[in-house]
C-alpha angles and dihedrals in degrees: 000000000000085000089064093036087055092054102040084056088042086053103047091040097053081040103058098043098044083055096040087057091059128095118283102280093060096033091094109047077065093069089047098055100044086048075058094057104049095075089066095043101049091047092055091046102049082046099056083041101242106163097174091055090041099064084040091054086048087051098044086050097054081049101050077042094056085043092054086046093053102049102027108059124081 
């Protein structure tokens, strides 16, 4: 199981910031798919029990969350 937990959050990270890389059509689908990823990792972090990573994955989320609301509202 962690070694498909480690992928699925391998392949959302390198995921969001390659998209988020892109030009400005594809920018935001960047912030949606790292949002995506936070769930797994901070249920592998609070698991491991990883307290450090855990308050960094709440406060990437809240990023990757700002960055939904930015370029996502009209």
């Amino acid at each position: 199981m962690e070694n498909v937990l480690q992928v699925i959050i391998f392949v959302f990270s390198a995921s969001a910031i390659w998209f988020v890389g892109r030009k400005e059509s594809w920018r935001r689908w960047g912030f949606v798919i790292g949002l995506c990823g936070q769930p797994f990792w901070l249920w592998v972090t609070f698991r491991a029990g990883q307290w450090g990573m855990f308050l960094l994955s709440l406060w990437y989320a809240y990023a990757w969350a700002q960055g939904v609301r930015n370029w996502w509202k009209e």
